[in-house]
N, CA, C and O atoms as a GROMACS GRO file, in nm:
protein
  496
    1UNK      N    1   0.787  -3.355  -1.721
    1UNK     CA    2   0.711  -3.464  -1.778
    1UNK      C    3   0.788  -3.521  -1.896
    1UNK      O    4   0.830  -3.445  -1.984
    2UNK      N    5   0.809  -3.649  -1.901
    2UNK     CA    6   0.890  -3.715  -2.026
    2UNK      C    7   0.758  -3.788  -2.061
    2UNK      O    8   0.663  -3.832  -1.997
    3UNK      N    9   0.799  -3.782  -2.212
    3UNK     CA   10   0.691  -3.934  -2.286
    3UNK      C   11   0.791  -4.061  -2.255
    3UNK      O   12   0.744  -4.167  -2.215
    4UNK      N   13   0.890  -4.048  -2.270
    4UNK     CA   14   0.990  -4.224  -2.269
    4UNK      C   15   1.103  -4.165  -2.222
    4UNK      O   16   1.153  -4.057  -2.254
    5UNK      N   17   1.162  -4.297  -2.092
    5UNK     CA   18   1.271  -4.248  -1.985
    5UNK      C   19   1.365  -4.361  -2.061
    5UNK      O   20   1.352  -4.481  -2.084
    6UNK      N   21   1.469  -4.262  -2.088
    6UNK     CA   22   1.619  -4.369  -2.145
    6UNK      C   23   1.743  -4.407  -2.001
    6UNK      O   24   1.787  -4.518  -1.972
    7UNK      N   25   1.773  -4.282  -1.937
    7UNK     CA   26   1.840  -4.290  -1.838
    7UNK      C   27   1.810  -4.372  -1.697
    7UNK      O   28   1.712  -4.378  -1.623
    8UNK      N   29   1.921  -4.420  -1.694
    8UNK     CA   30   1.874  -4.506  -1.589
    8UNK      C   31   2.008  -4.447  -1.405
    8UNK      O   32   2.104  -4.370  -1.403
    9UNK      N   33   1.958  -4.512  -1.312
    9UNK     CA   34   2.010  -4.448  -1.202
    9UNK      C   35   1.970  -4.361  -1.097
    9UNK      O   36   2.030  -4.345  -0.990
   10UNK      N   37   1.855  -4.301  -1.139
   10UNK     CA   38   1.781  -4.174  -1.022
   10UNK      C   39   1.679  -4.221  -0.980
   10UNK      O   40   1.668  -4.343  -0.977
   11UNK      N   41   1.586  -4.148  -0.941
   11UNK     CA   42   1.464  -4.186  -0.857
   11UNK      C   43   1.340  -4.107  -0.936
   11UNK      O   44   1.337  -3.986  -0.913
   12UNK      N   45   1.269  -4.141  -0.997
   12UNK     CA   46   1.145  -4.169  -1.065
   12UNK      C   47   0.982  -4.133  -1.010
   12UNK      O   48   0.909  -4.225  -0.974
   13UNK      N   49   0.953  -4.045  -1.007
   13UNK     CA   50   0.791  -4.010  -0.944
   13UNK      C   51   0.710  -4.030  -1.092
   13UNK      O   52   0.739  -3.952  -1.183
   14UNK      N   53   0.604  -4.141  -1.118
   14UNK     CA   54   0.544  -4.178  -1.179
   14UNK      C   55   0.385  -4.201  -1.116
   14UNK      O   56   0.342  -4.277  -1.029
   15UNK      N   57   0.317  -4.096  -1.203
   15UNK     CA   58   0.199  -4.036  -1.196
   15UNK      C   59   0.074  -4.123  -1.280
   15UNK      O   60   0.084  -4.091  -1.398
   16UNK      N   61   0.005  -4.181  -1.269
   16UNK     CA   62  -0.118  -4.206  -1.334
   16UNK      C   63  -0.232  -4.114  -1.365
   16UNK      O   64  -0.329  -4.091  -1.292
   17UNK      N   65  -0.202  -4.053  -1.512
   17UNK     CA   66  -0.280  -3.978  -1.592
   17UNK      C   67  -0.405  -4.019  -1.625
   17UNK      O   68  -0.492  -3.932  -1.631
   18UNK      N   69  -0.442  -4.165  -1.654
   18UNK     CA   70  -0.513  -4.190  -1.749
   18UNK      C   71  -0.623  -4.298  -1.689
   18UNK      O   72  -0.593  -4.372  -1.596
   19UNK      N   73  -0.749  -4.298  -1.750
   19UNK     CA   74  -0.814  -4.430  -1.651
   19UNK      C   75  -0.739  -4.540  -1.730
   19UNK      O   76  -0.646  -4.500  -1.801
   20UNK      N   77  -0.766  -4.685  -1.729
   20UNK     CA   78  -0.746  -4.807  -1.768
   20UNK      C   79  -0.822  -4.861  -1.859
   20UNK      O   80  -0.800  -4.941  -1.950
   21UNK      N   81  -0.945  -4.789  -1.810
   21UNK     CA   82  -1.072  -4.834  -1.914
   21UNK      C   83  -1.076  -4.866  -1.998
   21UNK      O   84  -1.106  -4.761  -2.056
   22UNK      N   85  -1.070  -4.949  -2.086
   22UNK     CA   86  -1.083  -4.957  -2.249
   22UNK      C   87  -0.898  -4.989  -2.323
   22UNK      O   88  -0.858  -4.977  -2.439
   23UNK      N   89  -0.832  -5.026  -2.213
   23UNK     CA   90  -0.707  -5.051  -2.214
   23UNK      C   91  -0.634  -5.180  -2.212
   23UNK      O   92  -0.649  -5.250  -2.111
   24UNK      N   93  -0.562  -5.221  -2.302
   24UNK     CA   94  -0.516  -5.376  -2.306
   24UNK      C   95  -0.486  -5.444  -2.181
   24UNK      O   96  -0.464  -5.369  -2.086
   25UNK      N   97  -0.479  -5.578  -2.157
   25UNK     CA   98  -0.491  -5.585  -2.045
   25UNK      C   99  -0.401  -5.611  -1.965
   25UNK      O  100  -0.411  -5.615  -1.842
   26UNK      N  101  -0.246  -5.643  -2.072
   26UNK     CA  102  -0.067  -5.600  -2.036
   26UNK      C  103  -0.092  -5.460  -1.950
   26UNK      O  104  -0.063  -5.438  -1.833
   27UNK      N  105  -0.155  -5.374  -2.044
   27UNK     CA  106  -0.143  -5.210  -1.978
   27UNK      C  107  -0.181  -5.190  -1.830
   27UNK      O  108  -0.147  -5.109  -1.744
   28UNK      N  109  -0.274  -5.304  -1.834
   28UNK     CA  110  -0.387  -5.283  -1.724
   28UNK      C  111  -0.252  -5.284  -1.608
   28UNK      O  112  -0.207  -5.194  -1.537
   29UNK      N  113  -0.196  -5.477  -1.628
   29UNK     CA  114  -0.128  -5.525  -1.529
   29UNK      C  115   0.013  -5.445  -1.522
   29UNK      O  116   0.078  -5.457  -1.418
   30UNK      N  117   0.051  -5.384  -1.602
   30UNK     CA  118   0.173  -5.308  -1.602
   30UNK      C  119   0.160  -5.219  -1.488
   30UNK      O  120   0.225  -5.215  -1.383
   31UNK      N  121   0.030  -5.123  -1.541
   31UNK     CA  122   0.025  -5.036  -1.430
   31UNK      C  123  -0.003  -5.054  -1.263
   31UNK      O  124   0.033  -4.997  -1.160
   32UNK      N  125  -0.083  -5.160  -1.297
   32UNK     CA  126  -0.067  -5.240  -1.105
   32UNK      C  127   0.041  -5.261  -1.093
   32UNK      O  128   0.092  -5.201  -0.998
   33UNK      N  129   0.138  -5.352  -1.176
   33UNK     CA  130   0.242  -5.366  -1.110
   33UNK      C  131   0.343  -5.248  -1.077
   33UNK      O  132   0.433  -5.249  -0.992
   34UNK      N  133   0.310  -5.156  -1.155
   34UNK     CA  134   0.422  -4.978  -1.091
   34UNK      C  135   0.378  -4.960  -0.926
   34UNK      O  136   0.437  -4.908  -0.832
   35UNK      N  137   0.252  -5.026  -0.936
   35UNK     CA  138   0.225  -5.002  -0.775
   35UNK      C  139   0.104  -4.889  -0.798
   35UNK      O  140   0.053  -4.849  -0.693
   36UNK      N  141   0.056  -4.837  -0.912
   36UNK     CA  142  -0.052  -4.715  -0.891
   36UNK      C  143  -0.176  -4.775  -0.962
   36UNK      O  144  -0.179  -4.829  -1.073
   37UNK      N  145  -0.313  -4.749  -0.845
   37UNK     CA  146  -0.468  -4.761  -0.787
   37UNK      C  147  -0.533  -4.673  -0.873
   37UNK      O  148  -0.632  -4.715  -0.934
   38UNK      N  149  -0.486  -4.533  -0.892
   38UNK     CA  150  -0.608  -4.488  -0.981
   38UNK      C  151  -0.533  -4.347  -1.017
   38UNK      O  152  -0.416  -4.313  -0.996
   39UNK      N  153  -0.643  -4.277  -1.080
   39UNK     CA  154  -0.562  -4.148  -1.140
   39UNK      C  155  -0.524  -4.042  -1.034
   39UNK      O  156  -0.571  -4.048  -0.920
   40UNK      N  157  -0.427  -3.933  -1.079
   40UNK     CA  158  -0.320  -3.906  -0.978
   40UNK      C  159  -0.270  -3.958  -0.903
   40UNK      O  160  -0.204  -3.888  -0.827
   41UNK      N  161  -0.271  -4.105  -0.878
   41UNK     CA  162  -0.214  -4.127  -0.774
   41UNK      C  163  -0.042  -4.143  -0.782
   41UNK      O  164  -0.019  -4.214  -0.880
   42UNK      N  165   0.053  -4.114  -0.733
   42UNK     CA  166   0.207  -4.149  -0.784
   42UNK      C  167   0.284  -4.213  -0.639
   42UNK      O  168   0.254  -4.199  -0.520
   43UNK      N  169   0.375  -4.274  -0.692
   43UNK     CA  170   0.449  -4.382  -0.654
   43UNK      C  171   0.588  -4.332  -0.729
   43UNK      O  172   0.606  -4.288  -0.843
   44UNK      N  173   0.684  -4.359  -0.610
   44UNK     CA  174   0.843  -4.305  -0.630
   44UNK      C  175   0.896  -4.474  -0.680
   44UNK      O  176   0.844  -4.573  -0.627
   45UNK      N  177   0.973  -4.483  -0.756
   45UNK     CA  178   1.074  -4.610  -0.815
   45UNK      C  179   1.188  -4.548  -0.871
   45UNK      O  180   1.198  -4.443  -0.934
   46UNK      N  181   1.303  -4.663  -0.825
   46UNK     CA  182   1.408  -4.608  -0.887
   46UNK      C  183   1.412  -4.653  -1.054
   46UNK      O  184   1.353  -4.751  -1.097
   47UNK      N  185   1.484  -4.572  -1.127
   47UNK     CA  186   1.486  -4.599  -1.280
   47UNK      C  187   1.594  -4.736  -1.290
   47UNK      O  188   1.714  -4.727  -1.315
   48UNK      N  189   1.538  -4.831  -1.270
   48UNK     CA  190   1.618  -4.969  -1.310
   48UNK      C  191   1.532  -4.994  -1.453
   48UNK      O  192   1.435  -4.936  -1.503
   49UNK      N  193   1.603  -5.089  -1.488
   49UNK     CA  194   1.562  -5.134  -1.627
   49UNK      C  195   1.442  -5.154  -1.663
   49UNK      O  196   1.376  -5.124  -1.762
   50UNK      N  197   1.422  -5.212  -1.564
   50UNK     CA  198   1.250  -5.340  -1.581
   50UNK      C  199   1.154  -5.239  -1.536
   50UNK      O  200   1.039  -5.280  -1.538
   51UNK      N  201   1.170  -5.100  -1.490
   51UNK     CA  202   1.110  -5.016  -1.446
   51UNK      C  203   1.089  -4.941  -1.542
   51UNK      O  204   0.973  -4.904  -1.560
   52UNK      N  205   1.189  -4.897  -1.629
   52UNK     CA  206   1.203  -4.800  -1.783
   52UNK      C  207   1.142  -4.865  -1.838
   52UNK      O  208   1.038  -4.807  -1.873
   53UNK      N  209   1.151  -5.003  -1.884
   53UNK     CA  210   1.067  -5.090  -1.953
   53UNK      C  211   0.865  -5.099  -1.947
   53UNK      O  212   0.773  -5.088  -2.028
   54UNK      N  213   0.883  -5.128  -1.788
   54UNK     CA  214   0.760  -5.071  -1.790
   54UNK      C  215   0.666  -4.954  -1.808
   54UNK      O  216   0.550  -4.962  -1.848
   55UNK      N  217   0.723  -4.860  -1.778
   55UNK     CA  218   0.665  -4.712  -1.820
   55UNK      C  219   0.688  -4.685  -1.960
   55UNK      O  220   0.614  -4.601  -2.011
   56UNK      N  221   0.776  -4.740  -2.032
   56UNK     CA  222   0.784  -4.697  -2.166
   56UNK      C  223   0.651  -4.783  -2.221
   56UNK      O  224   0.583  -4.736  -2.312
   57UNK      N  225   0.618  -4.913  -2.159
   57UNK     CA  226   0.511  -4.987  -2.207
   57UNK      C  227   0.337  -4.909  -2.182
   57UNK      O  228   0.240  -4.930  -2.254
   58UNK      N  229   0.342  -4.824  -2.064
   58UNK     CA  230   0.231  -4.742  -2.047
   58UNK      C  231   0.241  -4.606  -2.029
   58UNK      O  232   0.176  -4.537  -1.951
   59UNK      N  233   0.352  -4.561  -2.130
   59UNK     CA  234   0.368  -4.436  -2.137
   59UNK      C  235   0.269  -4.290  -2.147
   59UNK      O  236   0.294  -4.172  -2.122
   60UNK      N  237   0.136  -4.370  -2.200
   60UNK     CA  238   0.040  -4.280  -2.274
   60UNK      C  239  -0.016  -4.273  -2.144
   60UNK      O  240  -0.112  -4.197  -2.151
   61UNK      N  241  -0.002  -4.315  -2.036
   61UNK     CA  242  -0.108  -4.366  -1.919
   61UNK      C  243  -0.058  -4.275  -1.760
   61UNK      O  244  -0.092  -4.281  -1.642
   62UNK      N  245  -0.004  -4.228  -1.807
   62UNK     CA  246   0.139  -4.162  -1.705
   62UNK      C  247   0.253  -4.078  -1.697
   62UNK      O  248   0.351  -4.111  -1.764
   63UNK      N  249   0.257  -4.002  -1.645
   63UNK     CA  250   0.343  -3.873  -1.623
   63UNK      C  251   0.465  -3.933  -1.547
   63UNK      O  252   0.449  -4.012  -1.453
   64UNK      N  253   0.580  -3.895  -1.588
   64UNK     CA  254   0.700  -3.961  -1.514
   64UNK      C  255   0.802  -3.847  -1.466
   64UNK      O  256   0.832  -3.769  -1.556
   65UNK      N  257   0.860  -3.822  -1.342
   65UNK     CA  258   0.920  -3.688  -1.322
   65UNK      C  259   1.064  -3.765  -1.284
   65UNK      O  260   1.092  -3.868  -1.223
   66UNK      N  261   1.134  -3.669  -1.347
   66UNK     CA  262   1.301  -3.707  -1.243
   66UNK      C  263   1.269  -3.621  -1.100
   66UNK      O  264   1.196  -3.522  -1.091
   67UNK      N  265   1.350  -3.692  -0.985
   67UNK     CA  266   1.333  -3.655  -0.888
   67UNK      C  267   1.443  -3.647  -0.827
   67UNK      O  268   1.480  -3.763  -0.808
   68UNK      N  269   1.546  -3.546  -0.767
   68UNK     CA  270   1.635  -3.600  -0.670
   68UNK      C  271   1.665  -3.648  -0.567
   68UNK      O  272   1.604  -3.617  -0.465
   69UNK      N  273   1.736  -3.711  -0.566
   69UNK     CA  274   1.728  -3.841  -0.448
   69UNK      C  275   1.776  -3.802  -0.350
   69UNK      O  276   1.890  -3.757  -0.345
   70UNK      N  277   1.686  -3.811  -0.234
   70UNK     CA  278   1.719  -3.773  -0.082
   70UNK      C  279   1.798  -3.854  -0.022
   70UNK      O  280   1.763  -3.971  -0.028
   71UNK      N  281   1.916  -3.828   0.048
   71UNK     CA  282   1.964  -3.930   0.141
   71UNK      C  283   1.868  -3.977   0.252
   71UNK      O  284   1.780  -3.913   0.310
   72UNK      N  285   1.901  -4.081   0.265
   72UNK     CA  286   1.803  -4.183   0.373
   72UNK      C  287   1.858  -4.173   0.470
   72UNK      O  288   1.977  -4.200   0.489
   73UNK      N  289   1.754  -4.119   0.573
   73UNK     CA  290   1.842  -4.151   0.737
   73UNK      C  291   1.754  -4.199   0.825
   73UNK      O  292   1.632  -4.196   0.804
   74UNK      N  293   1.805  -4.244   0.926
   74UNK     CA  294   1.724  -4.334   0.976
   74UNK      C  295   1.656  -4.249   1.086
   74UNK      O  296   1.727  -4.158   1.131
   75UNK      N  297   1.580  -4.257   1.118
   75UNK     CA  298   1.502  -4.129   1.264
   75UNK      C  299   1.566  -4.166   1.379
   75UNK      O  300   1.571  -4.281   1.422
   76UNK      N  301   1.617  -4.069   1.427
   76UNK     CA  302   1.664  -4.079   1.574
   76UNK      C  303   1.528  -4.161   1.670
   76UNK      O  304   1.410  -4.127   1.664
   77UNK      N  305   1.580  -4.270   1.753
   77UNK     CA  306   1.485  -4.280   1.858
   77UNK      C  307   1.536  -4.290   1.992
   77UNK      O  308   1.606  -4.390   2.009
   78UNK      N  309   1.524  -4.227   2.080
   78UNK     CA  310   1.502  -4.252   2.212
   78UNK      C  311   1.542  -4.340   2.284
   78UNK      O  312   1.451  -4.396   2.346
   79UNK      N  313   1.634  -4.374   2.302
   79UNK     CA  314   1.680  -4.487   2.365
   79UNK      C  315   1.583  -4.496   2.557
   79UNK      O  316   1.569  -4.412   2.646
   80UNK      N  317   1.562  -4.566   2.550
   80UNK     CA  318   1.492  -4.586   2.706
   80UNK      C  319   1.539  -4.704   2.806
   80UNK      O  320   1.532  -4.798   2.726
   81UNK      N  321   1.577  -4.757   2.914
   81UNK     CA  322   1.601  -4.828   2.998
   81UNK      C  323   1.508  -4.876   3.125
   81UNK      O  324   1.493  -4.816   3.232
   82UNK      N  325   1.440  -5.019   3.079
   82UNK     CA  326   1.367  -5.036   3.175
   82UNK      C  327   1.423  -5.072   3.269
   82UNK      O  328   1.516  -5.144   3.234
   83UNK      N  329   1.417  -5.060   3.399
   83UNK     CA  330   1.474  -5.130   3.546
   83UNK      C  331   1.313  -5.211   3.578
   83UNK      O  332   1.191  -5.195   3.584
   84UNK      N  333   1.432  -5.312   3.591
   84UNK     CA  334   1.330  -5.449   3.666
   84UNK      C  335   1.271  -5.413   3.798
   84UNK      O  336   1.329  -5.342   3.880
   85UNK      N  337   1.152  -5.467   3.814
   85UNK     CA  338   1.061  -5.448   3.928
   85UNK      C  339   1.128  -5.502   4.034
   85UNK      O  340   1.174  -5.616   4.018
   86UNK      N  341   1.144  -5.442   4.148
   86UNK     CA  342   1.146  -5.560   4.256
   86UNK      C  343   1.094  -5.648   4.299
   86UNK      O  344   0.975  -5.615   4.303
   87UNK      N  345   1.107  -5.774   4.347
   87UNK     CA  346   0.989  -5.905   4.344
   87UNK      C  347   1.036  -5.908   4.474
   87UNK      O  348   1.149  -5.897   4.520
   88UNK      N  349   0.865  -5.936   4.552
   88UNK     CA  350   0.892  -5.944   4.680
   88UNK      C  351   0.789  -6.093   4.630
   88UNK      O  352   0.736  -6.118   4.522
   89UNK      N  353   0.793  -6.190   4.790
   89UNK     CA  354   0.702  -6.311   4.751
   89UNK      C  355   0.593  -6.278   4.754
   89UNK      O  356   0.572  -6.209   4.853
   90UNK      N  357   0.479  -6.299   4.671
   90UNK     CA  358   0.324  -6.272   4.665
   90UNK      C  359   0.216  -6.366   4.609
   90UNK      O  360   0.237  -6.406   4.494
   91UNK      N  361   0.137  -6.394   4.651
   91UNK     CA  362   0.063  -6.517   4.683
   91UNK      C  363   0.030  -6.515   4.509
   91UNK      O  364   0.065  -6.438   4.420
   92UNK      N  365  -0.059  -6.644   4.509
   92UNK     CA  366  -0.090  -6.694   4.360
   92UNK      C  367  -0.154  -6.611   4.329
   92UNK      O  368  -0.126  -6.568   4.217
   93UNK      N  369  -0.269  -6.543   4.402
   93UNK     CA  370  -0.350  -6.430   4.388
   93UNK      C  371  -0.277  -6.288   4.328
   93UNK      O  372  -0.310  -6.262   4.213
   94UNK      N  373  -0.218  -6.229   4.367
   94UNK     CA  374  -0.138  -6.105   4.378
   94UNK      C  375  -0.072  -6.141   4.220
   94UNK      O  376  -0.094  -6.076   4.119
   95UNK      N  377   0.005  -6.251   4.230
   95UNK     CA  378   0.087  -6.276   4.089
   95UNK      C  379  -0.033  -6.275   3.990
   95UNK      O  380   0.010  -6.272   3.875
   96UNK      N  381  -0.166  -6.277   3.995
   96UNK     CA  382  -0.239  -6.324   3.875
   96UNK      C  383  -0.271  -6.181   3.870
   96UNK      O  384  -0.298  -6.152   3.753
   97UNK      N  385  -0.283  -6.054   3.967
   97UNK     CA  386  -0.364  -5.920   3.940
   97UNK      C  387  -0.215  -5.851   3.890
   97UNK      O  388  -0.230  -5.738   3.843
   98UNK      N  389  -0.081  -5.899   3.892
   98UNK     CA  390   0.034  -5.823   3.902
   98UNK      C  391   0.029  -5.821   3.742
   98UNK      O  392   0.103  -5.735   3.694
   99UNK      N  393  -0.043  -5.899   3.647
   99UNK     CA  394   0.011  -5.946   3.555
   99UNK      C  395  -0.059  -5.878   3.452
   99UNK      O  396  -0.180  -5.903   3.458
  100UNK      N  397  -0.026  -5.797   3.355
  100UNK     CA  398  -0.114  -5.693   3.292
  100UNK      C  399  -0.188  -5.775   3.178
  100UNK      O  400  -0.138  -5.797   3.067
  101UNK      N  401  -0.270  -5.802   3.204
  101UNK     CA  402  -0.384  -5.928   3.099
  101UNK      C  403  -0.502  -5.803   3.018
  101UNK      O  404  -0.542  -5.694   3.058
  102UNK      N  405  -0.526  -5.874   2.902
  102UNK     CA  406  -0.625  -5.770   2.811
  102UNK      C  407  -0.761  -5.806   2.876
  102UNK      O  408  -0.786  -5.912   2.934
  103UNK      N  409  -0.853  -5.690   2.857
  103UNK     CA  410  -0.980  -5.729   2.866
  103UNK      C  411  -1.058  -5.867   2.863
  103UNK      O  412  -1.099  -5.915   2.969
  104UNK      N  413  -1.078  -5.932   2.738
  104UNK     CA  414  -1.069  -6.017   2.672
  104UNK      C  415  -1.043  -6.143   2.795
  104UNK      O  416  -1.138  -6.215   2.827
  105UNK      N  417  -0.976  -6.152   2.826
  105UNK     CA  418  -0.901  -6.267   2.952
  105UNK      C  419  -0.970  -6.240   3.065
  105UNK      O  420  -0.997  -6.340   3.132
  106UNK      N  421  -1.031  -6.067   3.138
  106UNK     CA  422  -1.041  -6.059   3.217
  106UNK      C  423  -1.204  -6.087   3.198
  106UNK      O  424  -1.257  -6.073   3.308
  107UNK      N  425  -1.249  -6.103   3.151
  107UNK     CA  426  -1.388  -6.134   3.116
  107UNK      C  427  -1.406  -6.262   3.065
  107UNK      O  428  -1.525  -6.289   3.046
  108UNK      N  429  -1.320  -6.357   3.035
  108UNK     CA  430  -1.314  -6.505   3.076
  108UNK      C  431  -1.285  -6.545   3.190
  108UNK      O  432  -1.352  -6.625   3.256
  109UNK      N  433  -1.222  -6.512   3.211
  109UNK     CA  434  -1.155  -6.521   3.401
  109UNK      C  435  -1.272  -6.498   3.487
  109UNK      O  436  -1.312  -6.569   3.579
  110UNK      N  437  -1.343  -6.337   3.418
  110UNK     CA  438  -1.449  -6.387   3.538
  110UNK      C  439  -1.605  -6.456   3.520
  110UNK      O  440  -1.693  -6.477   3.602
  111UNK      N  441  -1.593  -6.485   3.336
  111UNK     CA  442  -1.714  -6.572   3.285
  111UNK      C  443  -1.689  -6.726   3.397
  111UNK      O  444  -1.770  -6.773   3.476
  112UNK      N  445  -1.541  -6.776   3.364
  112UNK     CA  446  -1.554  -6.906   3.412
  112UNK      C  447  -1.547  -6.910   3.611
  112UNK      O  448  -1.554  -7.008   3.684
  113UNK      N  449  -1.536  -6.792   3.639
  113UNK     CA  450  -1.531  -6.749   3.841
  113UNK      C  451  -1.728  -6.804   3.888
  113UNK      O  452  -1.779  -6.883   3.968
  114UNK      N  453  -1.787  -6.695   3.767
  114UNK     CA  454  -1.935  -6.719   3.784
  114UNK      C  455  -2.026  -6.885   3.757
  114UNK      O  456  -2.131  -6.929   3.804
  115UNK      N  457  -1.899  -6.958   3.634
  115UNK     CA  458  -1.962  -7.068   3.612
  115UNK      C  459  -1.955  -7.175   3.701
  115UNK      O  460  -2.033  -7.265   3.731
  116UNK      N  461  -1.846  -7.144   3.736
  116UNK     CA  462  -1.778  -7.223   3.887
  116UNK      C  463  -1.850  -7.213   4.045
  116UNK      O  464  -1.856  -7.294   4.137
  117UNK      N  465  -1.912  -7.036   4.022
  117UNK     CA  466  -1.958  -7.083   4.162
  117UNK      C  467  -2.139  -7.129   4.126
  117UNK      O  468  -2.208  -7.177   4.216
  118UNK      N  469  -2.185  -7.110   4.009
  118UNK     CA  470  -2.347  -7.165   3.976
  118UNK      C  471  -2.290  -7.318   4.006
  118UNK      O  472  -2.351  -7.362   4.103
  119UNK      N  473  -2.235  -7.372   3.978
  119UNK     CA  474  -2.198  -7.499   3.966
  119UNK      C  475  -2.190  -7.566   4.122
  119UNK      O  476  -2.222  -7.680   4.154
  120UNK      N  477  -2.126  -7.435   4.224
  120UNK     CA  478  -2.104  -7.480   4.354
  120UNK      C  479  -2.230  -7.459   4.393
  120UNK      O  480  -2.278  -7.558   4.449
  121UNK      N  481  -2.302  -7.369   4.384
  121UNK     CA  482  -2.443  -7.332   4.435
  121UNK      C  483  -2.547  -7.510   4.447
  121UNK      O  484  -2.601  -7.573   4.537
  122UNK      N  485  -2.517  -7.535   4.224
  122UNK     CA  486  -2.616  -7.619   4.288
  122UNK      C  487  -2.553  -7.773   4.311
  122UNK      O  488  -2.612  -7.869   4.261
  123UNK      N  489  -2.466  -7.786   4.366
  123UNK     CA  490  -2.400  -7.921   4.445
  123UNK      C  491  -2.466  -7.910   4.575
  123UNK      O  492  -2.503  -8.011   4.633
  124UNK      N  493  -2.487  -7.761   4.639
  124UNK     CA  494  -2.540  -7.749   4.762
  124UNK      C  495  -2.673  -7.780   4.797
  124UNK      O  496  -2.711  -7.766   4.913
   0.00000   0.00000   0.00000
């Protein structure tokens, strides 16, 4: 735990100790802007300037830890290969059930099937 961070360059776990309550209202916005909602909650930043600056401004409000910095890697994923469907010819029909549509569509599709045939009913 530091009261005031001079060094700059590492990576920063900054803790919210304190409520806001009854707190100027720079302090207030300082601490939203670190990125932290309420007490305990912490948020990693690197120690750049405007970052030291800010925590030294709500120092009383917050616990600040050095942290060492993990290398970043990116997660392995899975590479996958889709193969294209074979297309044989299939009527207008077939192409409209082939076609993976959400719920949502399929229950307009068949709101406007029903409005269409009340409509044929009473022409008859």
């Amino acid at each position: 735990m530091m009261a005031r961070v001079k060094s700059s360059g590492q990576s920063l776990r900054i803790t919210q100790k304190r409520s806001l309550i009854g707190q100027k209202e720079n302090q207030r916005r300082t601490v939203k802007a670190l990125g932290l909602k309420r007490i305990r909650h912490s948020v990693v930043k690197e120690a750049r300037p405007e970052i030291i600056g800010m925590i030294n401004t709500v120092h009383h409000l917050v616990d600040v830890e050095e942290i060492a910095e993990k290398k970043k890697t990116r997660p392995k994923t899975k590479q996958t290969t889709v193969k294209p469907a074979k297309t044989t010819k299939a009527t207008k029909t077939e192409k409209v059930a082939a076609k993976p549509v959400s719920e949502k569509t399929v229950t307009k599709k068949r709101a406007k099937e029903v409005k269409e045939k009340k409509s044929e009913s009473k022409r008859t």
